[in-house]
PDB file of N, CA, C and O in Angstrom:
ATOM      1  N   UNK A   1     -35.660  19.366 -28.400  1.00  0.00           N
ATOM      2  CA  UNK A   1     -34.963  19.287 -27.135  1.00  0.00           C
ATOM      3  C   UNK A   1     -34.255  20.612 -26.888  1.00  0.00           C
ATOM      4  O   UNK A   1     -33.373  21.004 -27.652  1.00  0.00           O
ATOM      5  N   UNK A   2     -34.670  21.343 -25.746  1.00  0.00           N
ATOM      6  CA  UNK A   2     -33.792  22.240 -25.131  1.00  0.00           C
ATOM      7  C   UNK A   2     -32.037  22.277 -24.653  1.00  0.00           C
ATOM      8  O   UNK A   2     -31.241  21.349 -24.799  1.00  0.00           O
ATOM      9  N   UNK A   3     -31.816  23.346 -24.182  1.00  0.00           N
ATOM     10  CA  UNK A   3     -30.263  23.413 -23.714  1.00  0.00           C
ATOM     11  C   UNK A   3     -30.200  22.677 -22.402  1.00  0.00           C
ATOM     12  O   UNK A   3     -29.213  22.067 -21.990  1.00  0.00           O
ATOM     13  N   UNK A   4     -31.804  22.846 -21.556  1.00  0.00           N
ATOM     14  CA  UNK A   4     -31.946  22.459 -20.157  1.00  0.00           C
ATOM     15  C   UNK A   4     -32.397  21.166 -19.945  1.00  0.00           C
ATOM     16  O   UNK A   4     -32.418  20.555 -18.876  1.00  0.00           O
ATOM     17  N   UNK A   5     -32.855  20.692 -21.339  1.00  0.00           N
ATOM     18  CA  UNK A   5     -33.587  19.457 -20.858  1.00  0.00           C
ATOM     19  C   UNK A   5     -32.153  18.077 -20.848  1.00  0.00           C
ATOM     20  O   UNK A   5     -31.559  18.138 -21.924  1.00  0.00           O
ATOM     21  N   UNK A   6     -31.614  17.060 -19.994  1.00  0.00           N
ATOM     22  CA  UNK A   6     -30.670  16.365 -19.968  1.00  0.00           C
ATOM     23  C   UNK A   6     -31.115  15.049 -19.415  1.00  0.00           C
ATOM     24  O   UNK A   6     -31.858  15.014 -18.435  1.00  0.00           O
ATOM     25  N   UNK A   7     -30.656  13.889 -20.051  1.00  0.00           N
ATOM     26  CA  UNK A   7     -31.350  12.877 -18.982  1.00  0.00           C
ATOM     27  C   UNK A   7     -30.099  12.270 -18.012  1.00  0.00           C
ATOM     28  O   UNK A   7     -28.908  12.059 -18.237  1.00  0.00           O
ATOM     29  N   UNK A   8     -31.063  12.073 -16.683  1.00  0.00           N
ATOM     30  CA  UNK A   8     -30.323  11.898 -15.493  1.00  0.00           C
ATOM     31  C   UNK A   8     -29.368  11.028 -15.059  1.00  0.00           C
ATOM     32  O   UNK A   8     -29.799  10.079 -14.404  1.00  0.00           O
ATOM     33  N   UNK A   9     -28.068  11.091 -15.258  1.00  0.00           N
ATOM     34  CA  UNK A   9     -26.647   9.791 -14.928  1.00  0.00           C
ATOM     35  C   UNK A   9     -26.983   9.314 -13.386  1.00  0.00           C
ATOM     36  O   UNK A   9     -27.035   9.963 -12.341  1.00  0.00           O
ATOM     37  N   UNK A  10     -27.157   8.126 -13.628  1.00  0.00           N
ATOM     38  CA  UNK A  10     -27.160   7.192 -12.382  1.00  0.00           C
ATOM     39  C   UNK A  10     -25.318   7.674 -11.522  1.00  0.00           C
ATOM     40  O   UNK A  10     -24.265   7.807 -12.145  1.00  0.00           O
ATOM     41  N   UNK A  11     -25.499   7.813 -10.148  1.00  0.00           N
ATOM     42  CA  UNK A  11     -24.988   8.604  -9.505  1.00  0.00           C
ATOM     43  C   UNK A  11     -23.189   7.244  -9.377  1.00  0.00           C
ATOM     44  O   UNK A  11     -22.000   7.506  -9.195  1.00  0.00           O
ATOM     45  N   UNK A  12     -23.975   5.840  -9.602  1.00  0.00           N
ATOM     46  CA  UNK A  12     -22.566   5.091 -10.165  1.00  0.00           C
ATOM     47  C   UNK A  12     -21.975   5.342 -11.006  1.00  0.00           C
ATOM     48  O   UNK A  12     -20.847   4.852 -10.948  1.00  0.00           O
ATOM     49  N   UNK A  13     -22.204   6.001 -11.979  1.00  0.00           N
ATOM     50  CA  UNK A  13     -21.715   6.139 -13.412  1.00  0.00           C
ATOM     51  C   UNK A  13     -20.613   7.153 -13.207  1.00  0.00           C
ATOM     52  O   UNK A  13     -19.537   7.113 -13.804  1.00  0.00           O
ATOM     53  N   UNK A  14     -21.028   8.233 -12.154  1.00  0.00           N
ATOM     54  CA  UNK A  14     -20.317   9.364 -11.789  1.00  0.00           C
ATOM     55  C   UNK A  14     -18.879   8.752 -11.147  1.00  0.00           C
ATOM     56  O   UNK A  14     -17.767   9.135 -11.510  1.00  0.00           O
ATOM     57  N   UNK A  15     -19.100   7.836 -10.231  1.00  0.00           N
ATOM     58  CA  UNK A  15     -18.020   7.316  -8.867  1.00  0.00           C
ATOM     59  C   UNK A  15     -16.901   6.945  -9.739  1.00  0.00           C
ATOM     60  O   UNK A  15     -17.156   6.916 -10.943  1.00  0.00           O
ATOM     61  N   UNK A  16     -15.481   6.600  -9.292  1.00  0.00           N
ATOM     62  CA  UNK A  16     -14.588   6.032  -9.977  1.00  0.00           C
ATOM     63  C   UNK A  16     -15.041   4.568  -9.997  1.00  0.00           C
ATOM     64  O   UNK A  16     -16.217   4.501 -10.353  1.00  0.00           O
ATOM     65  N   UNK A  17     -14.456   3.283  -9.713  1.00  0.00           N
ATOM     66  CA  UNK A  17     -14.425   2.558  -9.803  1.00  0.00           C
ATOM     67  C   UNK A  17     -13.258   1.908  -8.897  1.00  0.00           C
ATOM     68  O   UNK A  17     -12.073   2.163  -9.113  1.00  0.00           O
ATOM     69  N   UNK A  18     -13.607   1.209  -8.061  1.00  0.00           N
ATOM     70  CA  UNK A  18     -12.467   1.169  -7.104  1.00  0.00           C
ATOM     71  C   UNK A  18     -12.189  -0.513  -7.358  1.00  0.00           C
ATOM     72  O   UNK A  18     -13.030  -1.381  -7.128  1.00  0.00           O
ATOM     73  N   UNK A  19     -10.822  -0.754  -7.882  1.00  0.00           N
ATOM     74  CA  UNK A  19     -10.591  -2.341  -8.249  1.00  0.00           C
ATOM     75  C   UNK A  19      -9.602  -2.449  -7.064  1.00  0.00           C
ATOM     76  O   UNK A  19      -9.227  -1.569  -6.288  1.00  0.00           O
ATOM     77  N   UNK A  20      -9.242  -3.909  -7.137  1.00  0.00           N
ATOM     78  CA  UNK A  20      -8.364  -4.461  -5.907  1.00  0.00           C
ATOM     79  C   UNK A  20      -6.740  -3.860  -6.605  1.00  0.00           C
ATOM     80  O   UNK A  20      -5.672  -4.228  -6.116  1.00  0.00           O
ATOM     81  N   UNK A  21      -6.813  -3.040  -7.628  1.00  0.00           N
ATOM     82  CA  UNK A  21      -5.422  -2.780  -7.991  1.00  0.00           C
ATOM     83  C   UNK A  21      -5.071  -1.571  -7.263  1.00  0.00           C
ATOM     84  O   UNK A  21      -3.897  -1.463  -6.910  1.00  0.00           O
ATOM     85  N   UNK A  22      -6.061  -0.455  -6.921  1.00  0.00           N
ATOM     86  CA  UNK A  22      -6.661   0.840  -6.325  1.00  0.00           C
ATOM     87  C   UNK A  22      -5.975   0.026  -4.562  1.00  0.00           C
ATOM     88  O   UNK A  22      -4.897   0.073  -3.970  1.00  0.00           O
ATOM     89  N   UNK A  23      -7.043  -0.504  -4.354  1.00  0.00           N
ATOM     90  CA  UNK A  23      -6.858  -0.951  -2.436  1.00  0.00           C
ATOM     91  C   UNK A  23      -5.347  -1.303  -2.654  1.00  0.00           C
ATOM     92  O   UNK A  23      -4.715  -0.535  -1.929  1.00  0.00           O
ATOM     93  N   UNK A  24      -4.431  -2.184  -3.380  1.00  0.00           N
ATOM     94  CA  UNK A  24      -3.349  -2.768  -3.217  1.00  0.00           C
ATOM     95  C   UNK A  24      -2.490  -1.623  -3.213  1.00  0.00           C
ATOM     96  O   UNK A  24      -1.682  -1.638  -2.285  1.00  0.00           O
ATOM     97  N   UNK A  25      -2.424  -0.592  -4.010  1.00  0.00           N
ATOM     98  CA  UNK A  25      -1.764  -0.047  -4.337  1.00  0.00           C
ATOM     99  C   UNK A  25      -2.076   1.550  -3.310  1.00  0.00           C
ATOM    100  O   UNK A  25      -1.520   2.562  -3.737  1.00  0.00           O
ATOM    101  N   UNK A  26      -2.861   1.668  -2.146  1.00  0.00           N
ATOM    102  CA  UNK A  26      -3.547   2.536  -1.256  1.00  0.00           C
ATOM    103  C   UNK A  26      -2.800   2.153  -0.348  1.00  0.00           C
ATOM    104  O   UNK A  26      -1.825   2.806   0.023  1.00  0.00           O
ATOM    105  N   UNK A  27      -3.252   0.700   0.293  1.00  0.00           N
ATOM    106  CA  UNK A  27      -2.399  -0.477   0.886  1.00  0.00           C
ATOM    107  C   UNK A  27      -1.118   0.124   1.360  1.00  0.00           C
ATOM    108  O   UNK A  27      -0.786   0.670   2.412  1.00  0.00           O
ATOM    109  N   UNK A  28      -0.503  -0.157   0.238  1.00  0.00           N
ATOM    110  CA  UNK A  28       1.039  -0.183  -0.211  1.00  0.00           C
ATOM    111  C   UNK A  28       2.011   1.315   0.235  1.00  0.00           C
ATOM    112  O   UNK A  28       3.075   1.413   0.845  1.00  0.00           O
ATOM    113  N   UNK A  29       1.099   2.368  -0.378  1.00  0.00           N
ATOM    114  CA  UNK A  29       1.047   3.756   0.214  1.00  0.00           C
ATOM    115  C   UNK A  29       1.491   4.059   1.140  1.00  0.00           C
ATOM    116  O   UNK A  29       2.635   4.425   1.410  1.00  0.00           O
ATOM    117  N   UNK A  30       0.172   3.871   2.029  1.00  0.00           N
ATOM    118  CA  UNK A  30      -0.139   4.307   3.355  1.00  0.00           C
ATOM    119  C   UNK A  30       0.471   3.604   4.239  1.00  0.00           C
ATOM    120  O   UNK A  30       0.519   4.265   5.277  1.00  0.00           O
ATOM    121  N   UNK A  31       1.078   2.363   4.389  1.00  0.00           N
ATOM    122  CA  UNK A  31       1.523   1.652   5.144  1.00  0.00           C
ATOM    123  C   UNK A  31       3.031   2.015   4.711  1.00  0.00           C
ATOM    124  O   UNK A  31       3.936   1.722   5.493  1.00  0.00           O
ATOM    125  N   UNK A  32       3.184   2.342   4.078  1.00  0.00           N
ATOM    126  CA  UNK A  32       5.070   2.239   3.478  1.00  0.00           C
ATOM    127  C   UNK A  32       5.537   3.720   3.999  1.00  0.00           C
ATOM    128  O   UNK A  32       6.612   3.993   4.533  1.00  0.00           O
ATOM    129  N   UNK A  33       4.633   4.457   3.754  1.00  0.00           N
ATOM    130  CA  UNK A  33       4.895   5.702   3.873  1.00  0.00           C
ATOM    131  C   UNK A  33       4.539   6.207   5.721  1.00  0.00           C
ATOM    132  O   UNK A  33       5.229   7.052   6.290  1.00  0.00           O
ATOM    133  N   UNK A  34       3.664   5.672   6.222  1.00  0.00           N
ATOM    134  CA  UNK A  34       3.482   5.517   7.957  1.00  0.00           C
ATOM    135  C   UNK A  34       5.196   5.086   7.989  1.00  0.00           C
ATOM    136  O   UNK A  34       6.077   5.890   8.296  1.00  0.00           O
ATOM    137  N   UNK A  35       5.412   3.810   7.648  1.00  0.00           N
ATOM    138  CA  UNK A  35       6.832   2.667   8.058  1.00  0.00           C
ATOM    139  C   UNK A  35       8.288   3.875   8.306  1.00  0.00           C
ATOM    140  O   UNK A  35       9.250   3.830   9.073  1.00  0.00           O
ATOM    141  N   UNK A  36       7.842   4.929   7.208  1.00  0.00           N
ATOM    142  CA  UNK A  36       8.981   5.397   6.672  1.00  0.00           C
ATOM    143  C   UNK A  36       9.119   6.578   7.961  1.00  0.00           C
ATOM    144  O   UNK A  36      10.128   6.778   8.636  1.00  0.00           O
ATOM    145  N   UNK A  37       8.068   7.134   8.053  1.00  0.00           N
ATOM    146  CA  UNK A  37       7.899   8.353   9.164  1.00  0.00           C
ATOM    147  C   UNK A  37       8.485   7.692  10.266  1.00  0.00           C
ATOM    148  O   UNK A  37       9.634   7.952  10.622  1.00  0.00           O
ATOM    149  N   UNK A  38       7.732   6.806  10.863  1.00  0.00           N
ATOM    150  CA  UNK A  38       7.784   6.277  11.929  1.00  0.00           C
ATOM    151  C   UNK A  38       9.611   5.768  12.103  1.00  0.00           C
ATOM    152  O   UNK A  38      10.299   6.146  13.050  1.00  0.00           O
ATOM    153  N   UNK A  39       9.880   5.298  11.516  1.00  0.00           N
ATOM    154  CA  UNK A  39      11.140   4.511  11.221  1.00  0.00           C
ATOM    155  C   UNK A  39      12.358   5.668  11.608  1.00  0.00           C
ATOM    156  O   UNK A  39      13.274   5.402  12.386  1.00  0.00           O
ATOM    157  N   UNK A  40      12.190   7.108  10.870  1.00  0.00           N
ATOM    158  CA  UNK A  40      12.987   8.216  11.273  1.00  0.00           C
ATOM    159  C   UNK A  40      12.354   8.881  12.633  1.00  0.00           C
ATOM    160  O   UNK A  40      12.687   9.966  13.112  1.00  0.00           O
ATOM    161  N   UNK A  41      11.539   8.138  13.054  1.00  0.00           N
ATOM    162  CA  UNK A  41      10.970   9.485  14.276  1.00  0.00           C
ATOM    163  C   UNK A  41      11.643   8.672  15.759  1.00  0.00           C
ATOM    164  O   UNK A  41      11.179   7.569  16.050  1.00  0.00           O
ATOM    165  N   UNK A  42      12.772   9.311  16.665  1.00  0.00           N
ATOM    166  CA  UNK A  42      13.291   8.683  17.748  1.00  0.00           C
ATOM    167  C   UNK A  42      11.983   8.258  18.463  1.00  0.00           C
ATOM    168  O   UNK A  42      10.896   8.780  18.713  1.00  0.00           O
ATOM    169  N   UNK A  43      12.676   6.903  18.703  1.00  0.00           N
ATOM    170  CA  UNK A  43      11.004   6.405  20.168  1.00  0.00           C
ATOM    171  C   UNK A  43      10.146   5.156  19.431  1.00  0.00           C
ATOM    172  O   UNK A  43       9.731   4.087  19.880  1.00  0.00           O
ATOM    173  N   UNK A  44      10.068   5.766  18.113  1.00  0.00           N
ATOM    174  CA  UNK A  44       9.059   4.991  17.237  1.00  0.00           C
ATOM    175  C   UNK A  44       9.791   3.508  15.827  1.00  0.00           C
ATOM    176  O   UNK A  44       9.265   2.839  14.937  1.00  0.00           O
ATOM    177  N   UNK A  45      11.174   3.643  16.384  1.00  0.00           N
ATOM    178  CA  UNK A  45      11.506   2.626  15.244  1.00  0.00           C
ATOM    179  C   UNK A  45      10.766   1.521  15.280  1.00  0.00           C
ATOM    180  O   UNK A  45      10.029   1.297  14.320  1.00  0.00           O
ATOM    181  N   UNK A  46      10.798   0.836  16.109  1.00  0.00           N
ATOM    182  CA  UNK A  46      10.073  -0.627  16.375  1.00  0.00           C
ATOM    183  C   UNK A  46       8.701  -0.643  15.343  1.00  0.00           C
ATOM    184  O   UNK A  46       8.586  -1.256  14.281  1.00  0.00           O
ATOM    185  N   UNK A  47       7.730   0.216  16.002  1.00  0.00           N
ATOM    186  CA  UNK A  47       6.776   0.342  15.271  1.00  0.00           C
ATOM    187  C   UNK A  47       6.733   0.534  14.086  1.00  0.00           C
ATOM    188  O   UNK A  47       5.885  -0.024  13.389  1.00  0.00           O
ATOM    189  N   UNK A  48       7.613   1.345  13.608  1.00  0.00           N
ATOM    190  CA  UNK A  48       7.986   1.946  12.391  1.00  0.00           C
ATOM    191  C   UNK A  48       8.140   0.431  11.912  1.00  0.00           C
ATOM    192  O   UNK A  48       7.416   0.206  10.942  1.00  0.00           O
ATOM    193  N   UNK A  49       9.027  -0.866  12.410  1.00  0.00           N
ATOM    194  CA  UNK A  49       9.181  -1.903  11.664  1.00  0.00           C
ATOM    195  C   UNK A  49       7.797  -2.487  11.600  1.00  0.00           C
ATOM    196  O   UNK A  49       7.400  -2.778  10.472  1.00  0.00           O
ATOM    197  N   UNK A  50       7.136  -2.668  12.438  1.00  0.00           N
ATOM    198  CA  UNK A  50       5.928  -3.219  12.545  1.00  0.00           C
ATOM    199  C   UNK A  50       4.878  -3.119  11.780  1.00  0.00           C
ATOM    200  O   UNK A  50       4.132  -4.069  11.541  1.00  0.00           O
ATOM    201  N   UNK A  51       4.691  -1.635  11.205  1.00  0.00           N
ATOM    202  CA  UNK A  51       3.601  -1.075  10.341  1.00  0.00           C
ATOM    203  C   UNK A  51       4.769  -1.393   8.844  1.00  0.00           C
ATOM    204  O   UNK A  51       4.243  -1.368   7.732  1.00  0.00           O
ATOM    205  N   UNK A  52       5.938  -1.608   8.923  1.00  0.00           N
ATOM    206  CA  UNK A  52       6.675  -1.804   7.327  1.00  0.00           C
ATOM    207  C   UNK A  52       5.979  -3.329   7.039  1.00  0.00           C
ATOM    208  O   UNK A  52       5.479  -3.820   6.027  1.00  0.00           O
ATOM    209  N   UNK A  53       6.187  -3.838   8.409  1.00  0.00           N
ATOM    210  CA  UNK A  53       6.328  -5.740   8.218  1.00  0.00           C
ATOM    211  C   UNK A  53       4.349  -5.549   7.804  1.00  0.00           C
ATOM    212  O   UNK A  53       3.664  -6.421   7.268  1.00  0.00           O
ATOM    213  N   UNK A  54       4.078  -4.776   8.061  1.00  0.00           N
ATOM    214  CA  UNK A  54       2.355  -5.204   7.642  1.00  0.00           C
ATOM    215  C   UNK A  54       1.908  -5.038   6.543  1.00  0.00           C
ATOM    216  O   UNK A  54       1.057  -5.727   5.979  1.00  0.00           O
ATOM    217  N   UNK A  55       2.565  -3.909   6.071  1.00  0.00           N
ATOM    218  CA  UNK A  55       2.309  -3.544   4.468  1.00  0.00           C
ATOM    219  C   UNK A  55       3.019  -4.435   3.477  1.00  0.00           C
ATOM    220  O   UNK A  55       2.699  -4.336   2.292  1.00  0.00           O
ATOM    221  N   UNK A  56       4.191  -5.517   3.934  1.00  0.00           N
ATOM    222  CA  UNK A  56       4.643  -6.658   2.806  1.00  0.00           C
ATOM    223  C   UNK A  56       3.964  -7.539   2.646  1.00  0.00           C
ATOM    224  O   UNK A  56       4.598  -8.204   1.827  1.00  0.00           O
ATOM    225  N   UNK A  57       2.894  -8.161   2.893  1.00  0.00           N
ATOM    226  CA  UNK A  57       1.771  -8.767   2.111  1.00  0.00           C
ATOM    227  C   UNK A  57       1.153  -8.251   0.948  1.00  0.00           C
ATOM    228  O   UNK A  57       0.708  -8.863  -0.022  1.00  0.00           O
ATOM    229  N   UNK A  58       1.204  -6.441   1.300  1.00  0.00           N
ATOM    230  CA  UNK A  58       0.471  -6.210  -0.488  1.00  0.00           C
ATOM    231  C   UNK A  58       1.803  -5.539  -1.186  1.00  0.00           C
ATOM    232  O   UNK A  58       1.727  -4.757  -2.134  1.00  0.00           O
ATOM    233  N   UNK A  59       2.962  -5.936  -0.611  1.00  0.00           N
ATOM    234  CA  UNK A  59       4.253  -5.734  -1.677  1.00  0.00           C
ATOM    235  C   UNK A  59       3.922  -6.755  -2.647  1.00  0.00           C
ATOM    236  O   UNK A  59       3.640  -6.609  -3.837  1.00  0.00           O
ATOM    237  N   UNK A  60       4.041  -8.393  -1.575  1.00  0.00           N
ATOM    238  CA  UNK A  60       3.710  -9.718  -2.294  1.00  0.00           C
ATOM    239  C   UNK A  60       2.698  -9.499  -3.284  1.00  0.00           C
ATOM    240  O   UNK A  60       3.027  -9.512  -4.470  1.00  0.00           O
ATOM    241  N   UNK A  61       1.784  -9.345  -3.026  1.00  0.00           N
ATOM    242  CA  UNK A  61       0.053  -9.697  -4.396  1.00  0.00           C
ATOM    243  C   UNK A  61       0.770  -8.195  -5.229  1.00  0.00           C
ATOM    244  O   UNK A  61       0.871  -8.190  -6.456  1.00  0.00           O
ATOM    245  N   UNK A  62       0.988  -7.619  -4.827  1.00  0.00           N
ATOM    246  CA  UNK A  62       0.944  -6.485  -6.413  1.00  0.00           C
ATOM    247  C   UNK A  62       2.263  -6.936  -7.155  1.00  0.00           C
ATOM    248  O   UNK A  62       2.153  -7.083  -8.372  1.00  0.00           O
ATOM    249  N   UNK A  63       3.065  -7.091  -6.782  1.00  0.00           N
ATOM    250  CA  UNK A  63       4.571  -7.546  -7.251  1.00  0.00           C
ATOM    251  C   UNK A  63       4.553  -8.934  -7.938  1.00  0.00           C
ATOM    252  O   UNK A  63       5.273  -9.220  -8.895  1.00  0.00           O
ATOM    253  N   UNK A  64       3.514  -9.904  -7.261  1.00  0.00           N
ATOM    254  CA  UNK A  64       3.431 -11.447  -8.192  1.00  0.00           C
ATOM    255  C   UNK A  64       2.328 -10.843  -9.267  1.00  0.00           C
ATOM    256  O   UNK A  64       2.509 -10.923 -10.482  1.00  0.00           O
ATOM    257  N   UNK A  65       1.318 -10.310  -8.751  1.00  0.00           N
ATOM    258  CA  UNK A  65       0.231 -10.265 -10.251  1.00  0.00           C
ATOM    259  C   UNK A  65       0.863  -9.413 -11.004  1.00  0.00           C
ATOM    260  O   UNK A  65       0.490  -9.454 -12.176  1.00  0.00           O
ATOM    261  N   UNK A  66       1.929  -8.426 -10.702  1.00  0.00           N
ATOM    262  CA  UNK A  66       2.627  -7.227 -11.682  1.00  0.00           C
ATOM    263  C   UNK A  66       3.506  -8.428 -12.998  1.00  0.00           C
ATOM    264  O   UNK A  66       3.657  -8.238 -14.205  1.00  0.00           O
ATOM    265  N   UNK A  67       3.872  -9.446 -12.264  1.00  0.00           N
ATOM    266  CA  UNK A  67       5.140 -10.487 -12.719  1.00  0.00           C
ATOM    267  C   UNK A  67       6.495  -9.693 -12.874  1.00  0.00           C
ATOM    268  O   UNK A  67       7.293  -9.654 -13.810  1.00  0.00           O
ATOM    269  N   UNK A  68       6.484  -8.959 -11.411  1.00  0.00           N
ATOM    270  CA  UNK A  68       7.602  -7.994 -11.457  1.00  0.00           C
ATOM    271  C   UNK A  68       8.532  -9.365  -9.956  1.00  0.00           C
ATOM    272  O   UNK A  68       8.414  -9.385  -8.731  1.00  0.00           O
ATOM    273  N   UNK A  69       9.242 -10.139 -10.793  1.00  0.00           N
ATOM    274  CA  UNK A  69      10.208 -10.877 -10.091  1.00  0.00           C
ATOM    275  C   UNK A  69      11.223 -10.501  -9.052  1.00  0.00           C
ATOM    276  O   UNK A  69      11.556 -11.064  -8.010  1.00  0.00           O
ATOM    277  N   UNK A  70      11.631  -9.370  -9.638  1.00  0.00           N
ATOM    278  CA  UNK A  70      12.817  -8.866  -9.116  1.00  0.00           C
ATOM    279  C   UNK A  70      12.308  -7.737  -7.676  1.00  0.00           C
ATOM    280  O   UNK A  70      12.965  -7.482  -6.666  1.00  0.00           O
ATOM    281  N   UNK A  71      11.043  -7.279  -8.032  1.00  0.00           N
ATOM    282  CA  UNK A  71      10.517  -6.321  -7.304  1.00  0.00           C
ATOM    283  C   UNK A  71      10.223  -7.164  -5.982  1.00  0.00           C
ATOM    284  O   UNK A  71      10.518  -6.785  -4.849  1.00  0.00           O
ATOM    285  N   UNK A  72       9.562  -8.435  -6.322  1.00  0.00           N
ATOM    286  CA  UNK A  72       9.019  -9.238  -5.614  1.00  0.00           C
ATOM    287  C   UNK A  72      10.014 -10.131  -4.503  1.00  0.00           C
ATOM    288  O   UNK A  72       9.577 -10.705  -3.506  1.00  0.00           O
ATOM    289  N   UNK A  73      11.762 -10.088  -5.028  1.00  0.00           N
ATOM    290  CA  UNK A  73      12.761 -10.601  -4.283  1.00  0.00           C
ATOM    291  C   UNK A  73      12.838  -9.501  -3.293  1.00  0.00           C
ATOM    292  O   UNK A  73      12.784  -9.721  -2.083  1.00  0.00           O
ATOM    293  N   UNK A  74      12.974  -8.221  -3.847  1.00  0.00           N
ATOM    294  CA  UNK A  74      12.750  -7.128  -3.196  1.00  0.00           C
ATOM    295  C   UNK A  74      12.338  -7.476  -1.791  1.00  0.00           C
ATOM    296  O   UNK A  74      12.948  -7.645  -0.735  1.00  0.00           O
ATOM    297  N   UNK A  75      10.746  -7.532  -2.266  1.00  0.00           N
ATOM    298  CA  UNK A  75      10.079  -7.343  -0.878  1.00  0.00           C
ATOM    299  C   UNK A  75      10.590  -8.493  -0.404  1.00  0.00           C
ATOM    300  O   UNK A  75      11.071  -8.216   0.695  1.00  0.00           O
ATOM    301  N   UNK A  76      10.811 -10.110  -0.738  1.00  0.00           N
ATOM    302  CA  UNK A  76      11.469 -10.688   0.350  1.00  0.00           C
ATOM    303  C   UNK A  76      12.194 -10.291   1.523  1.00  0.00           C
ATOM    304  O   UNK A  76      12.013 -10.386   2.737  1.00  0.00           O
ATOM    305  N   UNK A  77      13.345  -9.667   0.532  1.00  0.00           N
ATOM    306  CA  UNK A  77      14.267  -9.319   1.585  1.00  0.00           C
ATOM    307  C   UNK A  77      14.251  -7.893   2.490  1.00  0.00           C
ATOM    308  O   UNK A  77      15.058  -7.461   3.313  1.00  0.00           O
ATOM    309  N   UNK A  78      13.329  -7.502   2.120  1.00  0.00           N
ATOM    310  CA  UNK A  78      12.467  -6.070   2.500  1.00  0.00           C
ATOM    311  C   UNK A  78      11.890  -6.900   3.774  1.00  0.00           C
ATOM    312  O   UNK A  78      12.222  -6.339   4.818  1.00  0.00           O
ATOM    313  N   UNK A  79      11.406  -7.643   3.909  1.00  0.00           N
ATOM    314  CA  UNK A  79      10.450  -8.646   4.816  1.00  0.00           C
ATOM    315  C   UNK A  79      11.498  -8.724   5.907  1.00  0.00           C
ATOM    316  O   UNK A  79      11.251  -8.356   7.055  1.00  0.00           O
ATOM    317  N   UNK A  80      12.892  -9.300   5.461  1.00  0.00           N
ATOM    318  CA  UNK A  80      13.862  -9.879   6.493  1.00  0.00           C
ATOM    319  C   UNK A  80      14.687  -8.600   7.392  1.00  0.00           C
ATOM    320  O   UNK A  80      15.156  -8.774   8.516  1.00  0.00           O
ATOM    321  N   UNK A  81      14.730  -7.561   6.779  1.00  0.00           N
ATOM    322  CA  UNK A  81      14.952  -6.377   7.278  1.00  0.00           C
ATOM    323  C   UNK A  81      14.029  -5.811   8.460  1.00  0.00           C
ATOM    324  O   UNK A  81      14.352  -5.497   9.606  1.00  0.00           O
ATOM    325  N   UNK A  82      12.499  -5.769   7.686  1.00  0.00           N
ATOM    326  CA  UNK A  82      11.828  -5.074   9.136  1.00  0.00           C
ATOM    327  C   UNK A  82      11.460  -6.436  10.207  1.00  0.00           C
ATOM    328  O   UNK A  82      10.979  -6.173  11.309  1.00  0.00           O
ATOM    329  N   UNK A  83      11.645  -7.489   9.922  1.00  0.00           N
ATOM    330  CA  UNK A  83      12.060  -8.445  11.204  1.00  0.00           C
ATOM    331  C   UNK A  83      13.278  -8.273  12.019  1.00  0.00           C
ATOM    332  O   UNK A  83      13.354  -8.477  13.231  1.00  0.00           O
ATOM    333  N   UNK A  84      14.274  -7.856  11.196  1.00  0.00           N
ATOM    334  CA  UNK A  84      15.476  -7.326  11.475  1.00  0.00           C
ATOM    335  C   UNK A  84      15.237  -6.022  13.121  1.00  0.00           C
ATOM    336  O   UNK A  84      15.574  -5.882  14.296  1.00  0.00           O
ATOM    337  N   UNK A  85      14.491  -5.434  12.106  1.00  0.00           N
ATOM    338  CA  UNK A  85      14.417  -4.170  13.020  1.00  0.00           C
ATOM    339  C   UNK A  85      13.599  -4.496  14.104  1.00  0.00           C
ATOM    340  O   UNK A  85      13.947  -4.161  15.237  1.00  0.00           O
ATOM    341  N   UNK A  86      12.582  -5.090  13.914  1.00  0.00           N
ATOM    342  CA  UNK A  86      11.790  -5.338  15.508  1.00  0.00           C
ATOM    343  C   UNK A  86      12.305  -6.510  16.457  1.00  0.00           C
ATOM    344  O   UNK A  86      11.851  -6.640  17.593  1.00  0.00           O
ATOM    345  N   UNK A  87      13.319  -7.391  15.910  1.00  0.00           N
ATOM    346  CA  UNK A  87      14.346  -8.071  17.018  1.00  0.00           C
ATOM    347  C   UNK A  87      15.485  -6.782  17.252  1.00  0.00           C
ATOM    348  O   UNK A  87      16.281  -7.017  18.161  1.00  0.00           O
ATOM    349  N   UNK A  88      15.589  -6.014  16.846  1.00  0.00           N
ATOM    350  CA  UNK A  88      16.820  -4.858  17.529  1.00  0.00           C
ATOM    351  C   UNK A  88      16.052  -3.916  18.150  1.00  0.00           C
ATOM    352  O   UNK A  88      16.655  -3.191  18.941  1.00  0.00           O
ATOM    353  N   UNK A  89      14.978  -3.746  18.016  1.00  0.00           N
ATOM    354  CA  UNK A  89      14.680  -2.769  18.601  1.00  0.00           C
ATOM    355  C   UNK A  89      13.094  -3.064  19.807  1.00  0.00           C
ATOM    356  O   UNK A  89      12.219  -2.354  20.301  1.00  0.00           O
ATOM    357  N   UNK A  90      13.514  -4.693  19.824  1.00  0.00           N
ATOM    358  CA  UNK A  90      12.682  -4.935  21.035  1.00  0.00           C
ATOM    359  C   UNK A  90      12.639  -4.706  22.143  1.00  0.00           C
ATOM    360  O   UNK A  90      11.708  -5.133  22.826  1.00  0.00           O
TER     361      UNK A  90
END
C-alpha cells in the first residue's frame, strides 16, 4: 500500500451529528439572545417579550431532561415576566 492509496469515508462519517440536545440548545441561543437585543432596542420591547416568551418552551425540555430544578423554576418565572412585558407594553 502506497502513501496515496486511502479508502473512501462515507461523507456521514465526516458531518457532526446533530442530536435534539444541539437543536434545544441552538433553540435556546438564538431566541434568548434575539429576546435580549430586541428587549434593549427602543420601539421593539414588546417583541423583544414575544420572541423571549417563545424560546421558554426549550428553557422547559432542556432544564427538565438536564434535572436542573432550580433552573427550571427559573424559567417559570422567566415565563411570568415576558407575559409581564407584553401586557405593559401592549
Amino acid at each position: 500500500m502506497s502513501y496515496f492509496d486511502f479508502e473512501p469515508v462515507p461523507l456521514r462519517d465526516l458531518l457532526p451529528r446533530v442530536t435534539p440536545g444541539m437543536l434545544l440548545q441552538t433553540a435556546i441561543f438564538v431566541l434568548s439572545v434575539m429576546a435580549m437585543a430586541l428587549v434593549t432596542t427602543p420601539g421593539y420591547i414588546r417583541l423583544g417579550c414575544i420572541v423571549g416568551l417563545a424560546s421558554q418552551p426549550f428553557w422547559f425540555v432542556a432544564t427538565w431532561r438536564a434535572h436542573q430544578i432550580g433552573m427550571f423554576l427559573f424559567a417559570v418565572l422567566q415565563t411570568g415576566f415576558w407575559i409581564r412585558g407584553i401586557v405593559a407594553y401592549a
